[in-house]
C-alpha positions as CSV (number, residue, x, y, z in Angstrom):
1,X,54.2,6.8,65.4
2,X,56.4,9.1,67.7
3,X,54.6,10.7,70.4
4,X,54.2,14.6,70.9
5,X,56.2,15.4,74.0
6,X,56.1,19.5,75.0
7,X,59.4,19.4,77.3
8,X,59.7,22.9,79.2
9,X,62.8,24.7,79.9
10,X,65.0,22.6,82.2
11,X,66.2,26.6,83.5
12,X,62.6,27.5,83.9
13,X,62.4,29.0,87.9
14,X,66.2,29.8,88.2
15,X,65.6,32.9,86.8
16,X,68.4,32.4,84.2
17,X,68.7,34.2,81.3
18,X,72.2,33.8,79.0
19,X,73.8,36.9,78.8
20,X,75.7,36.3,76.0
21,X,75.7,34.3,72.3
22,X,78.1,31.5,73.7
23,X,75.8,30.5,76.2
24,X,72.6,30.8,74.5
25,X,74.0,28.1,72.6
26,X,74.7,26.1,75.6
27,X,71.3,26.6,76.7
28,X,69.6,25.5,73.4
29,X,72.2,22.5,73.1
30,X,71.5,21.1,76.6
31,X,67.4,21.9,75.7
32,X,67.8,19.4,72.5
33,X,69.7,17.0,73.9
34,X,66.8,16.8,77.4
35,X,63.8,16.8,74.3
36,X,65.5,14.1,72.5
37,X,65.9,12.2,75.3
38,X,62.7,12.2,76.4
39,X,61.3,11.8,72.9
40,X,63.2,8.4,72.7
41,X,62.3,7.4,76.3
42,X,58.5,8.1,75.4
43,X,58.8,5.7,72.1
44,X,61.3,3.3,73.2
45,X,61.1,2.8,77.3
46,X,63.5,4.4,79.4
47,X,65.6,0.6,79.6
48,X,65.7,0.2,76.2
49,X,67.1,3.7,75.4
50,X,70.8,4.1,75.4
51,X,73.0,7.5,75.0
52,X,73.7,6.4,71.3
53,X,70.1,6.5,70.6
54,X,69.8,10.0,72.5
55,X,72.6,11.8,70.7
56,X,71.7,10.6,67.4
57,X,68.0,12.1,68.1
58,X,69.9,14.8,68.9
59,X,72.1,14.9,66.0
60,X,75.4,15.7,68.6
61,X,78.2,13.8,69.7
62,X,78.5,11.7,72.6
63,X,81.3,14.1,74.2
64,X,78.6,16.6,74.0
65,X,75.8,15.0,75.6
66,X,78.1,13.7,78.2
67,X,79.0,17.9,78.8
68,X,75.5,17.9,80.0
69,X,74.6,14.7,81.5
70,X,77.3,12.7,82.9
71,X,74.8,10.1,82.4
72,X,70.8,9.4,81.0
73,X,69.8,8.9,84.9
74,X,70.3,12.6,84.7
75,X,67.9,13.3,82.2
76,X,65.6,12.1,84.4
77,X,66.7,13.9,87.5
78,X,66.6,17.0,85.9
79,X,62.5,15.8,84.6
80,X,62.0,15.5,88.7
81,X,64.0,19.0,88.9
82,X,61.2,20.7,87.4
83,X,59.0,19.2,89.3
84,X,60.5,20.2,92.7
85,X,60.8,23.7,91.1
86,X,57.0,24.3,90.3
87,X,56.8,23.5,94.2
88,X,59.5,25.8,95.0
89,X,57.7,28.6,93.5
90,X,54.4,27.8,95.4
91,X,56.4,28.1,98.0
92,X,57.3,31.3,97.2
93,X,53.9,32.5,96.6
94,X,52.2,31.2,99.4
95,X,54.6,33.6,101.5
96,X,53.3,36.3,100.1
97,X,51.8,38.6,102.9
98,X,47.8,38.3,103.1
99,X,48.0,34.9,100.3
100,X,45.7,32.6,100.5
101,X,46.7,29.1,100.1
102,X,43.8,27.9,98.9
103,X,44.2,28.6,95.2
104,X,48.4,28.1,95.4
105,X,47.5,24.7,96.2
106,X,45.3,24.4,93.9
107,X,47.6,25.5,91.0
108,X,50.3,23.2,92.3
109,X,48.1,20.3,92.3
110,X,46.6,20.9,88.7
111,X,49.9,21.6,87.1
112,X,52.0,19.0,89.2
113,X,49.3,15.8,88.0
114,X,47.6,17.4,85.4
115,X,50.3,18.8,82.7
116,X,48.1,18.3,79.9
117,X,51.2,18.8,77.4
118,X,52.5,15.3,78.7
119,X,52.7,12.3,76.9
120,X,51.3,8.8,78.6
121,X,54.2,7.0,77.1
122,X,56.8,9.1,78.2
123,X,55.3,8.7,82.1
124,X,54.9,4.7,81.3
125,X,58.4,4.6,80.3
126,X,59.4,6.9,83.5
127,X,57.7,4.9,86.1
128,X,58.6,1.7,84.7
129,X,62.9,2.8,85.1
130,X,61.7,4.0,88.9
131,X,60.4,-0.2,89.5
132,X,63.3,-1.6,87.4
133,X,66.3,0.7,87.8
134,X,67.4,1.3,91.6
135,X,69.6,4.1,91.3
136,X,66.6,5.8,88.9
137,X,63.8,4.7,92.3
138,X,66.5,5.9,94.6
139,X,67.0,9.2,92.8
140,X,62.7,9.1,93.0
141,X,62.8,8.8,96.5
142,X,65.5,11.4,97.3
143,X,62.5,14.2,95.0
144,X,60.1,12.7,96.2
145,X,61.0,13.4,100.0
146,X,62.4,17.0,98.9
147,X,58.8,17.7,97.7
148,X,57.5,16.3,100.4
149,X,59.4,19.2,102.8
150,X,58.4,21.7,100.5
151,X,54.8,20.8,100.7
152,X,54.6,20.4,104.3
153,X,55.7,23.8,104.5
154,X,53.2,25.3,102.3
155,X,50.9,23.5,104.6
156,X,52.1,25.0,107.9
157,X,51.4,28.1,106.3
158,X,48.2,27.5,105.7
159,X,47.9,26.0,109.4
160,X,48.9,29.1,111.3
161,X,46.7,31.2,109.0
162,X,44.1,29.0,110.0
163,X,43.3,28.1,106.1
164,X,44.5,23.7,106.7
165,X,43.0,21.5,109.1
166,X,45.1,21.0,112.1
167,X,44.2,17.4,113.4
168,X,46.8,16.2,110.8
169,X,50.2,17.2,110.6
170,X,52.0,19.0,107.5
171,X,54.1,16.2,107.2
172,X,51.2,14.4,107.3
173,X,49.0,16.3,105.1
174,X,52.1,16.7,102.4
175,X,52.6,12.6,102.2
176,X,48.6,11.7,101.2
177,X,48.8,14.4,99.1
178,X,52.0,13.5,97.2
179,X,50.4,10.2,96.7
180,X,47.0,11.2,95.5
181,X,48.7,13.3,92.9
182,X,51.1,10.3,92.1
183,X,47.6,7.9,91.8
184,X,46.3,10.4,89.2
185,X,49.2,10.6,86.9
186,X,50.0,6.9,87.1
187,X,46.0,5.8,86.6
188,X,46.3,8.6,83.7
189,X,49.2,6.9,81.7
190,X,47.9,3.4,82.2
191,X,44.0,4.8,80.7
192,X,44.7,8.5,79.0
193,X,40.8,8.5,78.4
194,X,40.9,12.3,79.0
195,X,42.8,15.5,79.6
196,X,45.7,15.0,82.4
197,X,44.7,18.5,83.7
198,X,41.0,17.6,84.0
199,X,41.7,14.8,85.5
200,X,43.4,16.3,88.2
201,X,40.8,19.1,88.9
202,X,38.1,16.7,88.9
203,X,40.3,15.0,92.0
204,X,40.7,18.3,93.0
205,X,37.2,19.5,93.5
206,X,36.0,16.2,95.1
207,X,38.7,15.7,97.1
208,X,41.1,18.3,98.1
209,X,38.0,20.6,100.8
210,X,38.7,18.4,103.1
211,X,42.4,19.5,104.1
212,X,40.8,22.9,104.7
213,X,39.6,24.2,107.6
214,X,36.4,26.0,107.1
215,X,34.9,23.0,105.0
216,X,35.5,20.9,107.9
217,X,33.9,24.1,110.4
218,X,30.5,24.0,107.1
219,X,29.9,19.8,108.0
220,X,30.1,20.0,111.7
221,X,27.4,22.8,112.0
222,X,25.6,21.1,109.4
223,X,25.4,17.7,111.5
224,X,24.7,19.8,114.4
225,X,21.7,21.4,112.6
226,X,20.5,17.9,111.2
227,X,21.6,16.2,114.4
């Protein structure tokens, strides 16, 4: 039974758009070749897939996937690519003049753990390379701590506009967050007893008030009024 994998554009947030026959065709070459690769990951484990198996699933040649990927590790860097992206553009957003970063974090956190188009196996298969593979767990740690900057600085934002608690740092902040999101998505593909996206706002309304500021300001008053 092959699993049902919805793999997004590996372009999206670039703000790319071909201009011109030739490279549309690139484009939708390098998209088959990413899909297929991920297909075959999600049904056979990331270990057991080799470029053969990829280009076949493909239906191109191994000159041509090798045009695109100098090697499958890079199918999987560009996967974390669009990960760091979707931060990126919080980024972005939450510089907005007179933007609250209450509901960009709460975007980013739903659509970074809860992508409800994802497929258990593929993430089973992807975290399984990151224990056994160390270039694929050294390339993990290299997004992982680029996400982590890129978080923390959505957080300072929210600091100096008085939105984020302050009695942690950004860095701070950025790190347990990056690892409650990781907890969700990994307990997700181990027991995919509901929606990813669910999943993740159900973490997110239980958990999540406490790195902002006014909740914290709402409990003290309300253990000095019970006090």
């Amino acid at each position: 039974m092959k699993s049902s994998i919805a793999v997004r554009p590996t372009h999206r947030g670039t703000n790319f758009s071909p201009s011109n026959r030739r490279e549309r065709r690139r484009v939708e070459t390098r998209e088959r070749i990413y899909r297929a690769a991920l297909r075959i990951f999600a049904q056979r484990g990331y270990l057991d897939t080799t470029v053969e198996d990829i280009t076949e699933a493909a239906d191109v040649g191994k000159g041509t996937f090798f045009n695109y990927f100098p090697t499958k590790e890079h199918v999987l860097a560009t996967y974390g690519d669009e990960r760091l992206a979707a931060i990126e553009r919080a980024l972005k957003k939450a510089r907005t003049p007179n933007q609250s970063v209450r509901p960009v974090l709460r975007e980013l956190a739903t659509d970074l753990a809860g992508q409800s188009s994802e497929s258990p196996d593929l993430l089973r298969s992807i975290f399984a390379a990151h224990l056994s593979c160390a270039p694929v767990r050294a390339e993990l740690q290299n997004r992982l701590q680029k996400g982590r900057r890129l978080l923390s600085e959505i957080l300072a934002i929210g600091q100096e506009r008085g939105e984020i608690r302050r009695d942690y740092s950004a860095g701070d902040l950025a790190r347990l967050t990056q690892l409650t999101l990781m907890g969700i998505t990994i307990g997700w593909s181990l027991n995919p007893d509901s929606i990813l996206r669910k999943s993740a706002e159900e973490v997110w309304e239980l958990f999540f008030p406490n790195i902002f500021a006014d909740t914290r300001k709402k409990r003290k008053a309300t253990k000095k009024l019970t006090a």
